[in-house]
C-alpha positions in Angstrom: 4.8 31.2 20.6 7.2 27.9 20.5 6.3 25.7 17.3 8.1 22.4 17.8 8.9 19.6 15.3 9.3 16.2 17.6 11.3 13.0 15.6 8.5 10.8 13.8 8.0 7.7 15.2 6.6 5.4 13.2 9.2 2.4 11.5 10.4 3.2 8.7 9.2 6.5 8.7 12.1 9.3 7.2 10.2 12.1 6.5 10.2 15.1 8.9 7.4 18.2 9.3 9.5 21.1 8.9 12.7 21.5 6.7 15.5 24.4 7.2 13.8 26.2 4.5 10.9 26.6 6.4 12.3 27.1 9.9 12.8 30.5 8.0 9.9 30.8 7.1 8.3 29.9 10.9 10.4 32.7 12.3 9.7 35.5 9.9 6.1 35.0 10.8 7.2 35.4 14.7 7.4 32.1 15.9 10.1 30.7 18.3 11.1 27.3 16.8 12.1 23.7 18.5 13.1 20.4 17.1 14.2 17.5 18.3 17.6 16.0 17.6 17.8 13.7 14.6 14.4 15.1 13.8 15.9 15.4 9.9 18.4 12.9 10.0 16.2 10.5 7.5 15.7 13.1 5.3 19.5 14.2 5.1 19.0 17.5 7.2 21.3 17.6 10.3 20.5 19.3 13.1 23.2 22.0 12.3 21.3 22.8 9.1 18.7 23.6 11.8 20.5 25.5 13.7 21.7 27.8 10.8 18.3 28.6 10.1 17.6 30.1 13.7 16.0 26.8 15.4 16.6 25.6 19.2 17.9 21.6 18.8 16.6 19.6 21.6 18.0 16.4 22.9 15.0 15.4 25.5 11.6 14.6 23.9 9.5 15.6 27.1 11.5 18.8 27.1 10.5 19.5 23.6 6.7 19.2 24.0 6.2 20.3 27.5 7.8 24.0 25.4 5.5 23.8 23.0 2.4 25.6 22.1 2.0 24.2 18.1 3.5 20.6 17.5 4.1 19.9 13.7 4.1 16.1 13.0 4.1 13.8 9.6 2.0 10.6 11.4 0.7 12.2 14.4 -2.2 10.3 16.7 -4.3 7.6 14.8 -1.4 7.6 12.0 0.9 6.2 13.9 0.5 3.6 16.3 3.7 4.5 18.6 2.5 8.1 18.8 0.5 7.1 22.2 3.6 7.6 24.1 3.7 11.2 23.4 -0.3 11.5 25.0 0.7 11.8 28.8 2.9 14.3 27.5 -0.2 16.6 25.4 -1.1 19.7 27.9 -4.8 22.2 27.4 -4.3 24.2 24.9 -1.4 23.2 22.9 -2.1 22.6 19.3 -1.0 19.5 17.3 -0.6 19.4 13.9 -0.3 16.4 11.3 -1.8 12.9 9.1 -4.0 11.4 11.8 -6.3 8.9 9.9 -9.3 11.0 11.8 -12.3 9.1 9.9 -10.9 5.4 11.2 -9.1 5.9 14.3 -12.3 7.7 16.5 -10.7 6.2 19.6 -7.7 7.6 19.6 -8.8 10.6 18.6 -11.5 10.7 22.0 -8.3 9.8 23.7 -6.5 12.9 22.0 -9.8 15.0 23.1 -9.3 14.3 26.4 -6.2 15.8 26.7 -7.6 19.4 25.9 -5.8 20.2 22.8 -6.6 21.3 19.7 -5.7 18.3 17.0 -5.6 19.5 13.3 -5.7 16.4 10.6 -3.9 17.3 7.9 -5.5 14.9 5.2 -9.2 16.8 5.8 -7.8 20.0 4.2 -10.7 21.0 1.6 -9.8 20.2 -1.9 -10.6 24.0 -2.5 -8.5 26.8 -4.6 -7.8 28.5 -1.5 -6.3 25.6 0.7 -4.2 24.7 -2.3 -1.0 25.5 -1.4 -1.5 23.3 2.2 -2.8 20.5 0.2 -0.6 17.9 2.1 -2.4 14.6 0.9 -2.1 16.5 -3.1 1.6 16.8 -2.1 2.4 13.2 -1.1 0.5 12.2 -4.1 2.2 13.2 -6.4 5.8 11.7 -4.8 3.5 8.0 -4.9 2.7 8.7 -8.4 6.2 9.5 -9.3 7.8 6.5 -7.4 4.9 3.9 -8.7 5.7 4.4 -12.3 9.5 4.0 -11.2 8.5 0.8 -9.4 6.7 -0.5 -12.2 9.4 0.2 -14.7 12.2 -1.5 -12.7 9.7 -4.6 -12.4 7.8 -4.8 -16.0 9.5 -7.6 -18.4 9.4 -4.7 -21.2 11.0 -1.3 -21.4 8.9 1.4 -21.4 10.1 3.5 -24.5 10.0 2.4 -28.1 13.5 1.7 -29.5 14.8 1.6 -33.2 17.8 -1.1 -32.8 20.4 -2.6 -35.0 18.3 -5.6 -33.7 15.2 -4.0 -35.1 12.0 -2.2 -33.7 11.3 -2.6 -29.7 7.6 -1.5 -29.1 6.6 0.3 -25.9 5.4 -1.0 -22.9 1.7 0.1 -22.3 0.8 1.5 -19.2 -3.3 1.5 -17.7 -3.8 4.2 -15.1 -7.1 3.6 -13.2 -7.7 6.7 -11.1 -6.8 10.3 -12.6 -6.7 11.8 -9.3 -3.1 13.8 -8.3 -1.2 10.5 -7.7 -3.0 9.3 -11.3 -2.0 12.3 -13.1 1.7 12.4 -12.1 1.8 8.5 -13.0 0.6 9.0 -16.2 3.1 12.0 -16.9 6.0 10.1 -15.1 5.4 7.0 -17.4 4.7 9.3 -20.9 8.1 10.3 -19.6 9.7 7.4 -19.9 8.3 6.3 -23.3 5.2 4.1 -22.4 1.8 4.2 -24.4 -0.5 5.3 -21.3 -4.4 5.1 -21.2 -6.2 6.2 -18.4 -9.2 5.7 -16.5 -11.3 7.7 -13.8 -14.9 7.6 -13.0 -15.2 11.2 -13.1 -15.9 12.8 -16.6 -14.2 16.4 -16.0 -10.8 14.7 -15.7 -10.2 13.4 -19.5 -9.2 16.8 -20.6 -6.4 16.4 -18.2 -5.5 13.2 -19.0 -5.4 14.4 -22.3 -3.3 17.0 -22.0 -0.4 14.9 -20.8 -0.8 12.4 -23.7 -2.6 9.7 -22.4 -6.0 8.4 -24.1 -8.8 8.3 -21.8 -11.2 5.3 -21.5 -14.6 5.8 -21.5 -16.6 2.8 -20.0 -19.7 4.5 -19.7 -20.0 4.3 -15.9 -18.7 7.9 -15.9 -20.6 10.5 -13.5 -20.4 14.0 -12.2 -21.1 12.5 -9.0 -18.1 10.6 -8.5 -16.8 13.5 -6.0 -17.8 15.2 -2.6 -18.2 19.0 -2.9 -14.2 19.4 -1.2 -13.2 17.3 -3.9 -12.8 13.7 -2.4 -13.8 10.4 -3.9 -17.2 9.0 -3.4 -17.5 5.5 -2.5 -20.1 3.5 -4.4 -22.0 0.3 -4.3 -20.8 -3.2 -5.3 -22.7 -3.5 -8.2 -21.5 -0.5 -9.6 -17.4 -2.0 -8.9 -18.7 -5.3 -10.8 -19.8 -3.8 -13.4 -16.8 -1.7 -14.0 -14.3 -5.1 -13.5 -16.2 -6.6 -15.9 -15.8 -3.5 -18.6 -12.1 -2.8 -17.7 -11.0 -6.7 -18.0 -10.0 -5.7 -22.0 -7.8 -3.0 -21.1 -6.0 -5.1 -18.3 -5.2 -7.7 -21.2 -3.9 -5.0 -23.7 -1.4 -3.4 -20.8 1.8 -4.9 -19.5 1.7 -2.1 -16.3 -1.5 -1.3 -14.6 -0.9 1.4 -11.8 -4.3 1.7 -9.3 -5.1 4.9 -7.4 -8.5 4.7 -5.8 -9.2 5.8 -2.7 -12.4 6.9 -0.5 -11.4 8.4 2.9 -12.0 6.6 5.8 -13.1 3.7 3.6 -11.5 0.4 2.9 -10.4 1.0 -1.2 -12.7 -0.4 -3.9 -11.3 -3.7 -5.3 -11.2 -3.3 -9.1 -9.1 -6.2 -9.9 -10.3 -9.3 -8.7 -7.9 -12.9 -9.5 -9.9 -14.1 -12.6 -9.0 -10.3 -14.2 -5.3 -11.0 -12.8 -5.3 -14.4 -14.4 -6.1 -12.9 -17.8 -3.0 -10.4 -18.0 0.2 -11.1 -19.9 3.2 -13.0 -18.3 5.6 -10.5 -16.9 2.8 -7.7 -16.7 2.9 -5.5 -13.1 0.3 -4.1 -10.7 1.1 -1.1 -8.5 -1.4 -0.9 -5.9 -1.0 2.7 -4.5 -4.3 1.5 -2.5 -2.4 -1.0 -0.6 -2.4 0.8 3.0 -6.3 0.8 2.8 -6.4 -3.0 2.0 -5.4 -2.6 -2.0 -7.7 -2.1 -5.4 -6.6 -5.7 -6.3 -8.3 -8.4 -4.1 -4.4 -10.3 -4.5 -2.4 -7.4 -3.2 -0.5 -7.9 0.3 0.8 -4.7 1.8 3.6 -4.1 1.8 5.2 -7.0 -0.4 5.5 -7.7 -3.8 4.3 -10.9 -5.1 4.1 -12.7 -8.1 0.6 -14.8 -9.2 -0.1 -16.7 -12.4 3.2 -14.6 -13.8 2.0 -11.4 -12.5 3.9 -9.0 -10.5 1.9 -7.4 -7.7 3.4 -4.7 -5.9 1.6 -3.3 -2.5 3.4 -0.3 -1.2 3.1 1.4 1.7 4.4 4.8 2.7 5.8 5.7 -0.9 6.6 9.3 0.0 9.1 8.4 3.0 11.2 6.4 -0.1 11.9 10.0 -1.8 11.9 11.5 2.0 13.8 14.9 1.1 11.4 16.1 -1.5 8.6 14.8 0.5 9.4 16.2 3.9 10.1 19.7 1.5 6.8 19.8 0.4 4.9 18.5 3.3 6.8 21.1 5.6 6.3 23.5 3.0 2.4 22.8 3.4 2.7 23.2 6.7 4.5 26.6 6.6 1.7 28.0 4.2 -1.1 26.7 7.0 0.6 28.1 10.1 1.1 31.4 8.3 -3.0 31.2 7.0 -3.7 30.8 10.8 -1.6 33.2 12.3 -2.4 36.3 13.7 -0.7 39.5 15.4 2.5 36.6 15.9 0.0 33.9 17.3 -1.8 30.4 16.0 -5.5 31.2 16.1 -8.4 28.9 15.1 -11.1 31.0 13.6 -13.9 28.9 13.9 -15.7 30.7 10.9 -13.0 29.5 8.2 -13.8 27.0 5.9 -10.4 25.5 6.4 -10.2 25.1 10.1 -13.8 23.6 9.9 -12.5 21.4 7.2 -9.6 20.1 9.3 -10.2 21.0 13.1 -10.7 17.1 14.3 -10.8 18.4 18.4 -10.9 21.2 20.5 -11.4 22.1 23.8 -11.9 18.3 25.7 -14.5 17.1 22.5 -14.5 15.5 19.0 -15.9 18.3 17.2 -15.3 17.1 13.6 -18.7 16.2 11.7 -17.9 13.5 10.0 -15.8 12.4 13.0 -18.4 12.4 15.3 -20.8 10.3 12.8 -18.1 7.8 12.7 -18.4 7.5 16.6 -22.2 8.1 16.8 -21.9 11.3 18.4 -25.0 13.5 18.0 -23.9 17.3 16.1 -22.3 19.6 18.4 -23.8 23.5 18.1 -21.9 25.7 16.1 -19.7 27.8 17.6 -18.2 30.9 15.6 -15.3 32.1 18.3 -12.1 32.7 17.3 -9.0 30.0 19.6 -5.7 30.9 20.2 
């Protein structure tokens, strides 16, 4: 079988789906591999590196897909909006592979359906021990978390460690974390890095052990619940009183911090604001706010993707597409993610969908001319298809 890695698409986009490292990897599990030329360019891979590793370059695009029977992607359909060039170019059966925003782009994914292939969203992996090591969205998280905290430091009015000076005593900066999920946790470990005072917050209870651990002190509001996740380990979304209440209890620690870093997220959801302008208006001149919730509209009601801005002496920083700013290490681990996926699916040298495996149903968005994702489907109103339990090469 021919597994092919196309050029991404989208602007600014640098990362790339596989990396030399795990061309190697692809062909030791028996698969022919294609990419496109420049395909790694943005990432500083050249298609010689490629080559060296035992890959096919290919100049023409068409060429390149119409070989293909697996197509790894970073923003595939629905995550990209340039990607519907490539559909007239999808054949039955192939299998595509990638970030495709599945829970808010239905269209294009009944579009994609059409075509006959098998589309596989990499953000719907299950949050589960055994899909850890193709956790892509745990992967990409942790390069935002990383590059927020560096964002925030370059922007902040203070420095983030404590100094002893001729000039006397510099205190740290203070750092508020809301959200302990993977980007959370790297933020606060990123920041504890560079000398900040870092206190955290996360509606879920099990996570202040963590936080703990990495020398952060936890905030307890009282809102915390065990409920605050699905069973594969996602956010829950919850009501507006519930967010009104919690702006109202957080306001203190936004006036104690000089850097507040935001996290939250619910897939396929628009983010939960948590900072509204009356709680911006209360924070310290020359204090900063990293929305890593920008792309889904932003945690602070102020926040304009990506820009930064500055209101009532507050910096607010939106970014979008963190990970393709540190695009080696990203693409490394995303392809990396990949690499451990294709080889969990592959069988006697071939990609096959066992249709009994918690992590294709997790992340199996459509097959065979249908939609066949449940939660998919529910975005669409789609009545449940029946359960099939064949096996797909």
């Amino acid at each position: 079988m021919k597994i092919a890695i196309p050029k991404e698409t989208f602007p600014e986009e640098r990362r790339v789906a596989a990396a030399p490292a795990t061309v190697a990897t692809l062909r030791k599990l028996g698969y022919e591999v294609l990419i496109e030329s420049g395909a790694g360019d943005g990432a500083g891979w050249s298609d010689e590196d490629y080559r060296q590793q035992g890959a096919t370059v290919l100049e023409d695009r068409r060429e390149l897909w119409s070989q293909a029977d697996v197509v790894l992607q970073v923003r595939s359909f629905g995550a990209n909006p340039n990607a519907v060039a490539d559909l007239e170019l999808l054949r039955p059966g192939q299998t595509v592979v990638g970030f495709c925003e599945p829970l808010s782009e239905g269209a294009t994914m009944q579009q994609v359906a059409a075509r006959g292939v098998n589309l596989l969203a990499m953000e719907l992996i299950p949050r589960t021990t055994r899909a850890q090591s193709m956790d892509a969205l745990s992967s990409m998280a942790t390069v935002a978390g990383y590059k927020a905290v560096l964002l925030a430091a370059s922007a902040c009015w203070k420095m983030f460690p404590m100094l002893m000076t001729a000039a006397g005593t510099i205190r740290p900066a203070r750092v508020f974390v809301i959200g302990a999920g993977v980007a959370g946790l790297r933020a606060i470990a990123t920041a504890r890095a560079l000398g900040a005072v870092v206190q955290a917050y996360d509606v879920r209870p099990v996570v202040k052990q963590e936080v703990e651990s990495l020398g952060a002190r936890f905030l307890e509001l009282g809102l915390e619940t065990q409920e605050a996740q699905t069973e594969g380990g996602y956010a829950k979304a919850f009501d507006e009183q519930f967010y009104e209440k919690q702006r109202q209890l957080m306001t203190q620690a936004l006036i104690e911090n000089q850097v507040v870093i935001t996290t939250a997220a619910v897939p396929g959801k628009k983010a939960p604001v948590l900072l509204t302008e009356p709680m911006v208006r209360q924070m310290q001149p020359g204090s900063v706010i990293v929305d890593l919730a920008a792309e889904r509209g932003g945690n602070c009601e102020l926040t304009q993707p990506g820009k930064t801005i500055q209101v009532h002496g507050v910096t607010i920083i939106g970014p979008v597409n963190l990970p393709s700013t540190v695009p080696t290490d990203a693409s490394l681990m995303y392809a990396r993610n990949l690499a451990n996926l294709v080889s969990h699916l592959t069988q006697d040298g071939k990609l096959t969908l066992d249709l009994q495996d918690d992590i294709v149903q997790g992340l199996l968005v459509c097959r065979e001319g249908e939609v066949v994702h449940p939660r998919v489907r529910q975005t669409l109103g789609l009545p449940p298809l029946e359960t099939s339990t064949e096996k797909t090469e």
